[in-house]
C-alpha angles and dihedrals in degrees: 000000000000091000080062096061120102118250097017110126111178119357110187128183117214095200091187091051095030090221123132113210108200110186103196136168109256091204072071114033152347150234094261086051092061096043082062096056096045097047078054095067104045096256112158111227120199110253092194115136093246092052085050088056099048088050091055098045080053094056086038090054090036087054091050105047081049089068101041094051093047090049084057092049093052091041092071096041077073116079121192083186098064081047095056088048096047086048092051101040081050094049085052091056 
């Protein structure tokens, strides 16, 4: 069910650690949206404070590379280039 999710791209279950690595694409989903899934299907997660922390540290870097991501986006949306050429159809006139 997780491998039908959008945006996820590996999932991968370590059955001696008991740990799951899900490599996913953040443009698609999020952190919160897997927990959901995965909530979905019954699957224990550990409610230590450690784990609590590190779940934390993952939304507050998810936050960040959205906006970074988003500042990028908006960034190209700019042209120097259509400045230079109003400027210069305005200097013409």
């Amino acid at each position: 069910m997780l491998q039908k999710t959008p945006g996820i791209i590996s999932a991968k279950l370590d059955e001696d650690k008991g740990k799951l690595y899900v490599v996913y694409d953040l443009e698609q989903t999020s952190f919160d949206d897997i927990e959901i899934v995965l909530d979905k299907i019954g699957c224990p997660r550990d409610n230590t404070f450690w784990e609590r922390l590190r779940e934390s540290f993952i939304r507050f870097a998810e936050e960040n590379e959205r906006s970074h991501l988003e500042a990028h986006v908006n960034s190209f949306e700019y042209s120097p280039m259509g400045t230079i050429e109003e400027k210069h159809d305005t200097d013409i006139d």
